[in-house]
mmCIF file as Biopython writes it, N, C-alpha, C and O atoms, coordinates in Angstrom:
data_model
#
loop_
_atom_site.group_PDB
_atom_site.id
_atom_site.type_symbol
_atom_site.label_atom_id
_atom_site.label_alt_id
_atom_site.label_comp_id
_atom_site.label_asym_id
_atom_site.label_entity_id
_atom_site.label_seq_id
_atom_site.pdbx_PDB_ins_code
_atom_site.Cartn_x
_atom_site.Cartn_y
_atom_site.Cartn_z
_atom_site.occupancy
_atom_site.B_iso_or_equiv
_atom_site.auth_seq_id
_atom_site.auth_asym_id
_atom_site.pdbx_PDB_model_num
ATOM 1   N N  . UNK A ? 1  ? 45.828 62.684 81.972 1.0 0.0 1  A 1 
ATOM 2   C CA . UNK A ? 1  ? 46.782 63.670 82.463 1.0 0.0 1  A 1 
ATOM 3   C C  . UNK A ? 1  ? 48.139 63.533 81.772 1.0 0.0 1  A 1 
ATOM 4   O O  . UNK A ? 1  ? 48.862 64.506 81.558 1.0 0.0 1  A 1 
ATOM 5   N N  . UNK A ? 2  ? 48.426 62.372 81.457 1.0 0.0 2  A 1 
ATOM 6   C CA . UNK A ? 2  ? 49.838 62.009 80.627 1.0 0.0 2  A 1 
ATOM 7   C C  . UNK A ? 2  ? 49.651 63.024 79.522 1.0 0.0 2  A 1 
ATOM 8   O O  . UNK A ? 2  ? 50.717 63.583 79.262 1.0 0.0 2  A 1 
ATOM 9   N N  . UNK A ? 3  ? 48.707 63.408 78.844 1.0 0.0 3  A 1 
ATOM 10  C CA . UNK A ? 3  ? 48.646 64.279 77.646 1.0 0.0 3  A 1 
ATOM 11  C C  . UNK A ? 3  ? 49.291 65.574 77.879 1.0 0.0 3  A 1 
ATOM 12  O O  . UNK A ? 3  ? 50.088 66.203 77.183 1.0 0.0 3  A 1 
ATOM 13  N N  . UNK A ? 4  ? 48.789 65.815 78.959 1.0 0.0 4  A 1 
ATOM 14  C CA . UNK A ? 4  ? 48.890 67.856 79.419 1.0 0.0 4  A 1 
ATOM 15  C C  . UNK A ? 4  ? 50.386 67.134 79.793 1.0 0.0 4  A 1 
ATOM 16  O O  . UNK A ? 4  ? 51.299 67.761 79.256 1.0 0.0 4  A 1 
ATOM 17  N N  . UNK A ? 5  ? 50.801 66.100 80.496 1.0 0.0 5  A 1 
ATOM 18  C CA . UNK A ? 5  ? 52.344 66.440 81.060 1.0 0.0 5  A 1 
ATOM 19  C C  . UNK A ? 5  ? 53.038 66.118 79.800 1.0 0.0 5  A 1 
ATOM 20  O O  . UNK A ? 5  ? 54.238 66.363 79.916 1.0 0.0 5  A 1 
ATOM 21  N N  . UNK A ? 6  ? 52.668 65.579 78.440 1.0 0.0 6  A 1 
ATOM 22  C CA . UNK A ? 6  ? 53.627 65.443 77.077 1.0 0.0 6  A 1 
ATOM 23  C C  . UNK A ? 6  ? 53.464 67.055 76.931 1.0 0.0 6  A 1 
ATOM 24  O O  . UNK A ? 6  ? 54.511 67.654 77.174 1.0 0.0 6  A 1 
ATOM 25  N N  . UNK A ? 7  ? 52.578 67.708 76.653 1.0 0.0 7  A 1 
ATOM 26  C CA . UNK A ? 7  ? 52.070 68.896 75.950 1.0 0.0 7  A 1 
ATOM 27  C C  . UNK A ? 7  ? 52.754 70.396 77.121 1.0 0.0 7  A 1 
ATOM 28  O O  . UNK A ? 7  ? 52.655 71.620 77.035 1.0 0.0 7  A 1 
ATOM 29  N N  . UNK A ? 8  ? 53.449 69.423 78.169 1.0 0.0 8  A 1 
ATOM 30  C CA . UNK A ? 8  ? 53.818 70.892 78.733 1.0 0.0 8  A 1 
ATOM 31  C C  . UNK A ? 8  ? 55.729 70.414 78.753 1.0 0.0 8  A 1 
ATOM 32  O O  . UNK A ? 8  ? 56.674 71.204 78.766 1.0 0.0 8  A 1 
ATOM 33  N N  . UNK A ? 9  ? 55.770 69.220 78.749 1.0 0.0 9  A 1 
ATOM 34  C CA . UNK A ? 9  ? 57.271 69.053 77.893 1.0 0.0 9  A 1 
ATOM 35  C C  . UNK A ? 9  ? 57.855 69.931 77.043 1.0 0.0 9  A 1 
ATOM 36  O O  . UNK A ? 9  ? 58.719 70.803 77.137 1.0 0.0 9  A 1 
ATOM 37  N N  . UNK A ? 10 ? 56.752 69.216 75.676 1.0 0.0 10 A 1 
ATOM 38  C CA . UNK A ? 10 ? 57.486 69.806 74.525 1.0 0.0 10 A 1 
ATOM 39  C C  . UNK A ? 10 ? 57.431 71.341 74.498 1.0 0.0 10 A 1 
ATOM 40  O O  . UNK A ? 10 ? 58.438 71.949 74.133 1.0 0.0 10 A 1 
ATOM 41  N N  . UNK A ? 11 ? 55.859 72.290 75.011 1.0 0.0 11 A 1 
ATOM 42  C CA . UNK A ? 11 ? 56.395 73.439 75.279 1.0 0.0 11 A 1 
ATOM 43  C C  . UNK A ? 11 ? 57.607 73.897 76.190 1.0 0.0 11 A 1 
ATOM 44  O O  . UNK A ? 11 ? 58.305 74.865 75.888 1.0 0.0 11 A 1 
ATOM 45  N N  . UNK A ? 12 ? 57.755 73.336 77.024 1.0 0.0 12 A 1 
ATOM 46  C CA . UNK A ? 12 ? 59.160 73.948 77.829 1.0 0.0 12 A 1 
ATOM 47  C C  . UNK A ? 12 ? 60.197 73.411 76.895 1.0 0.0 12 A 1 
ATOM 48  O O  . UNK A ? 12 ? 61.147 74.065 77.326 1.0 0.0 12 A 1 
ATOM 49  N N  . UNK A ? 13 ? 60.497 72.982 76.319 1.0 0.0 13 A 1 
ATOM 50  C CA . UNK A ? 13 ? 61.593 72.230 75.471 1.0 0.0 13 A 1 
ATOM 51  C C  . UNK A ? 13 ? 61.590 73.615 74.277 1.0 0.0 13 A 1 
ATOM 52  O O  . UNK A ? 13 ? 62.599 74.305 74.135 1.0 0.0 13 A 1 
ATOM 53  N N  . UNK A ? 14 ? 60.442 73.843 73.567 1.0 0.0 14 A 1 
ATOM 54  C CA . UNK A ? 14 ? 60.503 75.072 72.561 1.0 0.0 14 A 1 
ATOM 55  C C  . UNK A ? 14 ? 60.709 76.691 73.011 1.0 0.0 14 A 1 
ATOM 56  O O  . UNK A ? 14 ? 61.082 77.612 72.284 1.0 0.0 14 A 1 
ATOM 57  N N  . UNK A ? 15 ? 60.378 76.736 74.325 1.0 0.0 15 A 1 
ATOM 58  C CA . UNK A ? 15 ? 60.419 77.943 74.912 1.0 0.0 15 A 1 
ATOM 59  C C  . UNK A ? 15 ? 62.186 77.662 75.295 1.0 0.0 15 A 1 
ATOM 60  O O  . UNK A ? 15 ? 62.836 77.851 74.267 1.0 0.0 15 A 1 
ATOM 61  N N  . UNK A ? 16 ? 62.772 77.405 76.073 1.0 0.0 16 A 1 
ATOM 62  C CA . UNK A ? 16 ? 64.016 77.427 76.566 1.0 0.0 16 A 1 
ATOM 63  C C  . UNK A ? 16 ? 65.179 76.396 76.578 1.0 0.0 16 A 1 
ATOM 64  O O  . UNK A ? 16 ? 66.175 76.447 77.300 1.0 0.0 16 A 1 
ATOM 65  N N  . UNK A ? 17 ? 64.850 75.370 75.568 1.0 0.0 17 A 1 
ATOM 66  C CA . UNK A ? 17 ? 65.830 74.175 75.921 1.0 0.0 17 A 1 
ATOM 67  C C  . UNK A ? 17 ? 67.062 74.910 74.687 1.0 0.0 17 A 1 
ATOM 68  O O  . UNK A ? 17 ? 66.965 75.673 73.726 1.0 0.0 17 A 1 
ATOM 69  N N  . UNK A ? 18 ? 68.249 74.134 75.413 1.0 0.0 18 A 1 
ATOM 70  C CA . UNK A ? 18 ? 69.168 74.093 74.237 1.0 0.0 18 A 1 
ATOM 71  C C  . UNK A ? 18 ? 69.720 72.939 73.464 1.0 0.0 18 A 1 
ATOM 72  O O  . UNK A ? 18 ? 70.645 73.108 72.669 1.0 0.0 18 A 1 
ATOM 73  N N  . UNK A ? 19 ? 69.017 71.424 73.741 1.0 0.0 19 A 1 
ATOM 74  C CA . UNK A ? 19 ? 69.088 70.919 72.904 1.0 0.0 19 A 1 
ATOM 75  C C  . UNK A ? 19 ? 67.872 69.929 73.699 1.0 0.0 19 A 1 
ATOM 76  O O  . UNK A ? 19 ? 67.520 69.925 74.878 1.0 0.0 19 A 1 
ATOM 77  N N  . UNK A ? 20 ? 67.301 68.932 72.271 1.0 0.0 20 A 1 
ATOM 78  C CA . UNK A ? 20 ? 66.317 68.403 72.520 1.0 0.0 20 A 1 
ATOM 79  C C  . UNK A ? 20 ? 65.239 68.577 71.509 1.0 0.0 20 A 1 
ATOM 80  O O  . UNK A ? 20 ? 65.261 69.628 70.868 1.0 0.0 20 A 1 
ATOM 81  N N  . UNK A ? 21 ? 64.293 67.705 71.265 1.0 0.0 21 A 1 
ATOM 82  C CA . UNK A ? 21 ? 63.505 67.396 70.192 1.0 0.0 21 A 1 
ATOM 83  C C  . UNK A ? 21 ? 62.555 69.187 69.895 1.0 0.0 21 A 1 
ATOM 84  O O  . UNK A ? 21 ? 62.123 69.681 68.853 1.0 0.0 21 A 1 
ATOM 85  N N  . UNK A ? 22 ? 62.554 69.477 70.697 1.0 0.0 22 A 1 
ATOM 86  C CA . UNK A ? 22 ? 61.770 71.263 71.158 1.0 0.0 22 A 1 
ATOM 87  C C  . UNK A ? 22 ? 62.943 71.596 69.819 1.0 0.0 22 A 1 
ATOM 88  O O  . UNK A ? 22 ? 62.874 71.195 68.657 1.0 0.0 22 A 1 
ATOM 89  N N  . UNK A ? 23 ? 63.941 72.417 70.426 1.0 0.0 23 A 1 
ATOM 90  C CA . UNK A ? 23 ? 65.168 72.682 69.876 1.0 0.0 23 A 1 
ATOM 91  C C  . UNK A ? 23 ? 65.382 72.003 68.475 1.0 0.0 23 A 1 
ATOM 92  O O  . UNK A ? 23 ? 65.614 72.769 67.540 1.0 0.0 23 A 1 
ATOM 93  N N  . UNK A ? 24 ? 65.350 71.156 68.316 1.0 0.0 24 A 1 
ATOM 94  C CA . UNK A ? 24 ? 65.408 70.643 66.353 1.0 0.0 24 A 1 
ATOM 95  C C  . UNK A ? 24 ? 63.906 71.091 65.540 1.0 0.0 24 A 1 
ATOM 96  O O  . UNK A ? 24 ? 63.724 71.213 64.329 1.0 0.0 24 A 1 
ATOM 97  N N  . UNK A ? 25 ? 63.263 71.216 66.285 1.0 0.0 25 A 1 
ATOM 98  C CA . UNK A ? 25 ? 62.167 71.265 65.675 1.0 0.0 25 A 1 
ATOM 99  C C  . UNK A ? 25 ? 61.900 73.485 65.386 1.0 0.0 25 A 1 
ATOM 100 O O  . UNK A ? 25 ? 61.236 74.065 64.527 1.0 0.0 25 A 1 
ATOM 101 N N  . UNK A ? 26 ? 62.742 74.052 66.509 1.0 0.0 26 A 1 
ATOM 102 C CA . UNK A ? 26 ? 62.232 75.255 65.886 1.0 0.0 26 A 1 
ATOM 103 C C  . UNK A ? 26 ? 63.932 75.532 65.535 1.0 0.0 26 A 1 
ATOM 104 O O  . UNK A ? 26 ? 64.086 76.718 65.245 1.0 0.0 26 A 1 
ATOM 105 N N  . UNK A ? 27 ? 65.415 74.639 65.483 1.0 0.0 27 A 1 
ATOM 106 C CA . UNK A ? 27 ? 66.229 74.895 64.043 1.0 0.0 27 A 1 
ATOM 107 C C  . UNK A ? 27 ? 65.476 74.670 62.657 1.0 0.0 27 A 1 
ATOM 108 O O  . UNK A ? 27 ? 65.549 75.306 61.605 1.0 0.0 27 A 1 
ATOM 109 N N  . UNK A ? 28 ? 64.800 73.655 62.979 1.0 0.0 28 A 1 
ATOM 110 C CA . UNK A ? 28 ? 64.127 73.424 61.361 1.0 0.0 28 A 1 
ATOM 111 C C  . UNK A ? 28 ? 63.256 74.388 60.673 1.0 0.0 28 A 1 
ATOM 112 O O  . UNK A ? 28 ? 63.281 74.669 59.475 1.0 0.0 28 A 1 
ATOM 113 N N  . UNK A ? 29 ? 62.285 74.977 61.820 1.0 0.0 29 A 1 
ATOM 114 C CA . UNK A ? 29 ? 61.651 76.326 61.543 1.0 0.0 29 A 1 
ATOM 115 C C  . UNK A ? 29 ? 62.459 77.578 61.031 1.0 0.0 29 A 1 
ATOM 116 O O  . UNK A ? 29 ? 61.950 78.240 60.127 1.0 0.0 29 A 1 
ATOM 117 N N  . UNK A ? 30 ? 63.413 77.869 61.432 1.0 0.0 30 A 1 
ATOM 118 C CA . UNK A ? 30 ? 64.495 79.050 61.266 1.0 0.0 30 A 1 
ATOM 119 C C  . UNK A ? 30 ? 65.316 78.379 60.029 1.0 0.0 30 A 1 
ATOM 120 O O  . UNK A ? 30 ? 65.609 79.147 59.112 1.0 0.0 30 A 1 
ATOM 121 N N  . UNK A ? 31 ? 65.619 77.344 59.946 1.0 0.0 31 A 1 
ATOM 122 C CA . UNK A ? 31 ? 66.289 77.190 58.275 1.0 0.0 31 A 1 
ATOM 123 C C  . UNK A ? 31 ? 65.388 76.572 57.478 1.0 0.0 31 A 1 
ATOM 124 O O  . UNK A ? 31 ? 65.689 75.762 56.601 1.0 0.0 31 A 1 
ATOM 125 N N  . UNK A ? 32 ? 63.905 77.049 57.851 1.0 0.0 32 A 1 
ATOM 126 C CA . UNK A ? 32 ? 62.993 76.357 56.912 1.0 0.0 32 A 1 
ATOM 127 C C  . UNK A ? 32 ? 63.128 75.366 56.370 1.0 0.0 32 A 1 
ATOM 128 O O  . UNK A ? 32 ? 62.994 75.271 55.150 1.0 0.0 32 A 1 
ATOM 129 N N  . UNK A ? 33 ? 63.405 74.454 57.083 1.0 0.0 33 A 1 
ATOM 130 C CA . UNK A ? 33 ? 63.383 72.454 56.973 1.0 0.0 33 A 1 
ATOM 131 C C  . UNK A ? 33 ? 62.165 72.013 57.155 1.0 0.0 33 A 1 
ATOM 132 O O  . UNK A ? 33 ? 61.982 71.289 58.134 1.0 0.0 33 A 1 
ATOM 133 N N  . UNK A ? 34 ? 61.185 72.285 56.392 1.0 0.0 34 A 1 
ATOM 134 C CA . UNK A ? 34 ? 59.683 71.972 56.866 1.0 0.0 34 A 1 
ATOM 135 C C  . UNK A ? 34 ? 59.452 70.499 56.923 1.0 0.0 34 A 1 
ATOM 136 O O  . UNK A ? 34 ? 58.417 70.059 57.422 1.0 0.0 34 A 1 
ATOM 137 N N  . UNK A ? 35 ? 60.642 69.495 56.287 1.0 0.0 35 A 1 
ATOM 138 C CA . UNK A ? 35 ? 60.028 68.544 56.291 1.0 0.0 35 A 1 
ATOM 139 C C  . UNK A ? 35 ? 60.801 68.019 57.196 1.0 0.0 35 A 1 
ATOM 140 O O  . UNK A ? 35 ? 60.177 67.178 57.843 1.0 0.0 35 A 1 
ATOM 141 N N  . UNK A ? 36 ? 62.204 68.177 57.632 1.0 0.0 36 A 1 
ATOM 142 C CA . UNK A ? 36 ? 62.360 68.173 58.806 1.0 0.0 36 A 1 
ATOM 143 C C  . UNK A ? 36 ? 61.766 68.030 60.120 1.0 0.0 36 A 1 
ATOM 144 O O  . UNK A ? 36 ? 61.889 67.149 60.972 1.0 0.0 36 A 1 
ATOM 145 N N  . UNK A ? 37 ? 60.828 69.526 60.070 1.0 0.0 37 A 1 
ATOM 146 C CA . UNK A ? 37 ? 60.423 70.008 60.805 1.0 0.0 37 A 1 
ATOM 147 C C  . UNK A ? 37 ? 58.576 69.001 61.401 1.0 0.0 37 A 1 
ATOM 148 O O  . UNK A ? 37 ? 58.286 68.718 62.563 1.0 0.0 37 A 1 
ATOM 149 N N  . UNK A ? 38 ? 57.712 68.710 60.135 1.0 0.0 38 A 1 
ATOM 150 C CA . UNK A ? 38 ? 56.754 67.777 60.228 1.0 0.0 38 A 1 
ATOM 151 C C  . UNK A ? 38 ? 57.236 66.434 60.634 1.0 0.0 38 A 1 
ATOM 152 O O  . UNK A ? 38 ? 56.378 65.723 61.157 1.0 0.0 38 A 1 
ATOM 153 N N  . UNK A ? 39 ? 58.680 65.828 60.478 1.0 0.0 39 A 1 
ATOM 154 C CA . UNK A ? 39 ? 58.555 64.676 60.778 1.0 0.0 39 A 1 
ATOM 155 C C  . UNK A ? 39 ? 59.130 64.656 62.141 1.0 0.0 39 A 1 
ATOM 156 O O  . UNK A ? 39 ? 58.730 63.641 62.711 1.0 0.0 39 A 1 
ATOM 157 N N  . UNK A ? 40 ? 59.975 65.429 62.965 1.0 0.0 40 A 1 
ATOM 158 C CA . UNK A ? 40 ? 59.937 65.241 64.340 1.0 0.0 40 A 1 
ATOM 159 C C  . UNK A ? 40 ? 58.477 65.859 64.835 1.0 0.0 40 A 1 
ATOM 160 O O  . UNK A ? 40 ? 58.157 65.086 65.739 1.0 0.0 40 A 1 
ATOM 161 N N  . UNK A ? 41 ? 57.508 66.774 64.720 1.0 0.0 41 A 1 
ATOM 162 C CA . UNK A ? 41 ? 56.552 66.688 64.926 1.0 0.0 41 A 1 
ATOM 163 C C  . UNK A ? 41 ? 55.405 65.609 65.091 1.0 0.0 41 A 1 
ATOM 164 O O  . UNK A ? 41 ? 54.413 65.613 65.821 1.0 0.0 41 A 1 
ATOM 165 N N  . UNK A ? 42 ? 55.820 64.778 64.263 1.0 0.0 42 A 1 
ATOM 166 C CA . UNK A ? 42 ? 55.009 63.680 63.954 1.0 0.0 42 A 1 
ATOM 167 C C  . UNK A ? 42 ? 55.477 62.661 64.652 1.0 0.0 42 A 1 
ATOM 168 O O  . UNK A ? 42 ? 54.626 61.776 64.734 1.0 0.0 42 A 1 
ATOM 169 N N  . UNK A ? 43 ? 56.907 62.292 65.429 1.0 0.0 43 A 1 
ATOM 170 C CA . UNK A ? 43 ? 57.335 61.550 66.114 1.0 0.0 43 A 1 
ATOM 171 C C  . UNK A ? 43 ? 57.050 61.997 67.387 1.0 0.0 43 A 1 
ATOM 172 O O  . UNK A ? 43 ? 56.876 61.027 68.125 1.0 0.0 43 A 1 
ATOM 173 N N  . UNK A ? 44 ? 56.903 63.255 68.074 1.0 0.0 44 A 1 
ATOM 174 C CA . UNK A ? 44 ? 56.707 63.528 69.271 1.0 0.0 44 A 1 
ATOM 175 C C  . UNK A ? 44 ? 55.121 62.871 69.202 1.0 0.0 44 A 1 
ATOM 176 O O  . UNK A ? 44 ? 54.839 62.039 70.064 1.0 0.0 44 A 1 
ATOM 177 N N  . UNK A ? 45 ? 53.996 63.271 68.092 1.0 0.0 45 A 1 
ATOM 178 C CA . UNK A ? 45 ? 52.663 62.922 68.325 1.0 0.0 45 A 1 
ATOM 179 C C  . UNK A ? 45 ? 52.532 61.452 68.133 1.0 0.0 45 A 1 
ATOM 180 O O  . UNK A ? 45 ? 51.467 60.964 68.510 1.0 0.0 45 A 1 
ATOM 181 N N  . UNK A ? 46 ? 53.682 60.430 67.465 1.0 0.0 46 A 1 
ATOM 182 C CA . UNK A ? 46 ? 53.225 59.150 67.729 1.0 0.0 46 A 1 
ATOM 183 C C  . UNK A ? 46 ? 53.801 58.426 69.456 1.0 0.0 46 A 1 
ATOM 184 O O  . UNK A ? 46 ? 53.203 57.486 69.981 1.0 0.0 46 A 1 
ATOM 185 N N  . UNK A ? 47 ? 55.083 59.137 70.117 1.0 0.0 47 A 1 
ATOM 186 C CA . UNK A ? 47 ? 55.503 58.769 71.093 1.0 0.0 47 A 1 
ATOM 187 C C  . UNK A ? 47 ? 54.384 59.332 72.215 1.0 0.0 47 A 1 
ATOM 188 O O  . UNK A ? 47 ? 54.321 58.753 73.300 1.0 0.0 47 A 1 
ATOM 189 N N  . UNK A ? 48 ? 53.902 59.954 72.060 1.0 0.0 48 A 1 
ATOM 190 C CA . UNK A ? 48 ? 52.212 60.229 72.962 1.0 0.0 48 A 1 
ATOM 191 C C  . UNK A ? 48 ? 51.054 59.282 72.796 1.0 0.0 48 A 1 
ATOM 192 O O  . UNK A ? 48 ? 50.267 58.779 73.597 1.0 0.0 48 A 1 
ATOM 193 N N  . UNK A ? 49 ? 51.207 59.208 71.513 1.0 0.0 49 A 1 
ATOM 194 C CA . UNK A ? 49 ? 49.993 58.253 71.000 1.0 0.0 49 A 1 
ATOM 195 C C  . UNK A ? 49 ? 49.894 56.718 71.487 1.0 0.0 49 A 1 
ATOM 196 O O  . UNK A ? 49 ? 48.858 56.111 71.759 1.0 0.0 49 A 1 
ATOM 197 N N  . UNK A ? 50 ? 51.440 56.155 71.539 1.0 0.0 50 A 1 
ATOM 198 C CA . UNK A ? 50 ? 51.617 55.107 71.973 1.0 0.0 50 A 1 
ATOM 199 C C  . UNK A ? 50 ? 51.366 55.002 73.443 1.0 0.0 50 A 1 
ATOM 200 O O  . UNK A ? 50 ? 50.563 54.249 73.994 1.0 0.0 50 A 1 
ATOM 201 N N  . UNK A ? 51 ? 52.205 55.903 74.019 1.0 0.0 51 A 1 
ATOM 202 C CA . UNK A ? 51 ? 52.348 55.839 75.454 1.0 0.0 51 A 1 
ATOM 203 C C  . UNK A ? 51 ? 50.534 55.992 75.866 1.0 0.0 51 A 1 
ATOM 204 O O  . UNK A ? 51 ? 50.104 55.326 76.808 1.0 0.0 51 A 1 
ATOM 205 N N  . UNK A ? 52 ? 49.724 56.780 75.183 1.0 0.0 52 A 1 
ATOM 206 C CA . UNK A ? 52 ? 48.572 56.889 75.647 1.0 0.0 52 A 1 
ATOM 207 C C  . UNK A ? 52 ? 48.011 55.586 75.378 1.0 0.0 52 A 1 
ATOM 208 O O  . UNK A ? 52 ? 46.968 55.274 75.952 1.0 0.0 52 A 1 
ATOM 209 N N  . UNK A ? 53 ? 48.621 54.711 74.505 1.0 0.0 53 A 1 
ATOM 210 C CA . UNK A ? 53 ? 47.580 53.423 74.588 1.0 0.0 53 A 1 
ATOM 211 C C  . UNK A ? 53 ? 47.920 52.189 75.588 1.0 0.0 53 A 1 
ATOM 212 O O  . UNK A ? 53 ? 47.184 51.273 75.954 1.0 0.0 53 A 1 
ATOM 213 N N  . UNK A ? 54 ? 49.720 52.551 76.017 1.0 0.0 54 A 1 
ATOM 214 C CA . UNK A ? 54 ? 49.995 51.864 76.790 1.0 0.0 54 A 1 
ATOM 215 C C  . UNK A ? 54 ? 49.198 52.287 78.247 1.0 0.0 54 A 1 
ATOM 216 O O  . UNK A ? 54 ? 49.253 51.138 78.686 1.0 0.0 54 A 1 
ATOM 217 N N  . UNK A ? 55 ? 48.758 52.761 78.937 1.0 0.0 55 A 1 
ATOM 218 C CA . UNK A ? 55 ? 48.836 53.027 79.658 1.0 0.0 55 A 1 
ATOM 219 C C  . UNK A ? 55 ? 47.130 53.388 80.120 1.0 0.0 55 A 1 
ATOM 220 O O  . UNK A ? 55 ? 46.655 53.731 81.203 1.0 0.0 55 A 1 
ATOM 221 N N  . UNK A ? 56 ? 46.425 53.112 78.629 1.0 0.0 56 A 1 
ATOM 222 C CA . UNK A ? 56 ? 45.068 52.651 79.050 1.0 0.0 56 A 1 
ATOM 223 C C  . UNK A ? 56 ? 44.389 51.955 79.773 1.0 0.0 56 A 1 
ATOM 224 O O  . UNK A ? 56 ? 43.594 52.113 80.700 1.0 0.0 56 A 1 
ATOM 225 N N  . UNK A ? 57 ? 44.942 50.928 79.055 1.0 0.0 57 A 1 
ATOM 226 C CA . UNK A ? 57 ? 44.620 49.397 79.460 1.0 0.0 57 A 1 
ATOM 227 C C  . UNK A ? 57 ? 44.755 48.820 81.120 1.0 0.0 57 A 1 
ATOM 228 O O  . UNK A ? 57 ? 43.971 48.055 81.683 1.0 0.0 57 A 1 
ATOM 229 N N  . UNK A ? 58 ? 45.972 49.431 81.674 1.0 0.0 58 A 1 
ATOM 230 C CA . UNK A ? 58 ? 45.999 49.389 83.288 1.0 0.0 58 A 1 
ATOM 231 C C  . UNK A ? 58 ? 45.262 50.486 84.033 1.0 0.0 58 A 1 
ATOM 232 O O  . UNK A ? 58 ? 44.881 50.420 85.202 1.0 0.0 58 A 1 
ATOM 233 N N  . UNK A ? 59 ? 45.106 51.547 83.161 1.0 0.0 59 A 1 
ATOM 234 C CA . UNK A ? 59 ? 44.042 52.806 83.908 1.0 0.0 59 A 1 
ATOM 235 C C  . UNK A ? 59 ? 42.649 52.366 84.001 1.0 0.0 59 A 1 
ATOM 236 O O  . UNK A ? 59 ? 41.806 52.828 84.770 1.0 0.0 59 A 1 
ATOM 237 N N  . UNK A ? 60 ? 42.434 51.099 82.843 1.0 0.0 60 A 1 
ATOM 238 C CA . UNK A ? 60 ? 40.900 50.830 82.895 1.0 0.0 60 A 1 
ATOM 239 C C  . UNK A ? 60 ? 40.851 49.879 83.887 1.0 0.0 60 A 1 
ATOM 240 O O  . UNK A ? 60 ? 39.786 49.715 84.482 1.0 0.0 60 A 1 
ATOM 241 N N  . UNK A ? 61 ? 42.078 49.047 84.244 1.0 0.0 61 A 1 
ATOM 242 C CA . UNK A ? 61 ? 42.206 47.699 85.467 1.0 0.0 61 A 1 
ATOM 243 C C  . UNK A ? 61 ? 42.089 48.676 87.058 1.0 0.0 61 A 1 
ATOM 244 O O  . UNK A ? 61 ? 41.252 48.571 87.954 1.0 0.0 61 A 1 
ATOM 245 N N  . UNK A ? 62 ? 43.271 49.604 86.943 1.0 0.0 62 A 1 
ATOM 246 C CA . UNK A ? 62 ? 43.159 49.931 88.533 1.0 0.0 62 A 1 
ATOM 247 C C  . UNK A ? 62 ? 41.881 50.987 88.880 1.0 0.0 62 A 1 
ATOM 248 O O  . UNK A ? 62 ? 41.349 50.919 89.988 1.0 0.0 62 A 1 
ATOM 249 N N  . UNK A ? 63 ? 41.438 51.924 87.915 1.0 0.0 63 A 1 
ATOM 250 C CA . UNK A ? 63 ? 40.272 52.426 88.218 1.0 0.0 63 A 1 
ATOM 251 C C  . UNK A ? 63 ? 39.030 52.374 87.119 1.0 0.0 63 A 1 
ATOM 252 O O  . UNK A ? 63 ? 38.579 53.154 86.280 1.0 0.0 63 A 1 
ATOM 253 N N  . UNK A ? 64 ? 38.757 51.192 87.520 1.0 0.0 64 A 1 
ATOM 254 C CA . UNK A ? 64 ? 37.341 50.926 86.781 1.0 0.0 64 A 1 
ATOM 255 C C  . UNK A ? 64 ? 36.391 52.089 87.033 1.0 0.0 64 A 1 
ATOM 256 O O  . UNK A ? 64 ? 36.167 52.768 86.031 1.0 0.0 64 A 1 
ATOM 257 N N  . UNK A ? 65 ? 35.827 52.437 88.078 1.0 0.0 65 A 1 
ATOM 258 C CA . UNK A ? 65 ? 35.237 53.392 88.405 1.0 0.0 65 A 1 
ATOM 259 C C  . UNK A ? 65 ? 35.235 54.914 87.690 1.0 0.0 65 A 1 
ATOM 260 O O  . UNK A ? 65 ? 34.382 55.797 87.770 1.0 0.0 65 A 1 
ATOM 261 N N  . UNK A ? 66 ? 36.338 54.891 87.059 1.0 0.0 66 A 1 
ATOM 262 C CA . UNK A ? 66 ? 36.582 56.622 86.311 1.0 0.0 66 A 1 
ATOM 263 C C  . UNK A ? 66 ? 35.995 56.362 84.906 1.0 0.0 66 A 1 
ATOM 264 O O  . UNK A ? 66 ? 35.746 57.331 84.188 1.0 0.0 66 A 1 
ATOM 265 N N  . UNK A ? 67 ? 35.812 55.375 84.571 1.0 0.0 67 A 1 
ATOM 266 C CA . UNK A ? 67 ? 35.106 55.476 83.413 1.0 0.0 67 A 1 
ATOM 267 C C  . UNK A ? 67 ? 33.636 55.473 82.983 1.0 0.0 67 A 1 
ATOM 268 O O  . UNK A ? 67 ? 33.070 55.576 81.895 1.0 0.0 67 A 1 
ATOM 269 N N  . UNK A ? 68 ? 33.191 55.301 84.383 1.0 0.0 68 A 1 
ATOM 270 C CA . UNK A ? 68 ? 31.744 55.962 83.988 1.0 0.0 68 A 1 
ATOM 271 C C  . UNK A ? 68 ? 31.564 57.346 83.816 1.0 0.0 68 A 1 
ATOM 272 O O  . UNK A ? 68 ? 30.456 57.792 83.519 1.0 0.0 68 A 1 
#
């Protein structure tokens, strides 16, 4: 579930924020900073990536049971 609540962040952040990683990422789109633009992309998908591995490891301790 941590995924859908990163993935409904960064959309509310691109739809209406006025500042915030959303917000740099579609200035970079509009002054065509593509590389700009791929590398905060790529930082939002490793700060998910991590957090998803943190947070395995105690999901597999407190509910053993969900992984069958």
């Amino acid at each position: 579930m941590l995924r859908w609540a990163w993935t409904y962040v960064i959309v509310a952040e691109l739809i209406g924020a006025t500042s915030g990683s959303g917000r740099m990422i579609m200035d970079s789109q509009r002054l065509r900073g593509t590389g700009q633009m791929i590398v905060r992309i790529m930082v939002i998908w490793l700060i998910g990536l991590v957090t998803d591995f943190l947070l395995k490891a105690p999901n597999r301790r407190l509910f053993p049971w969900a992984m069958l």
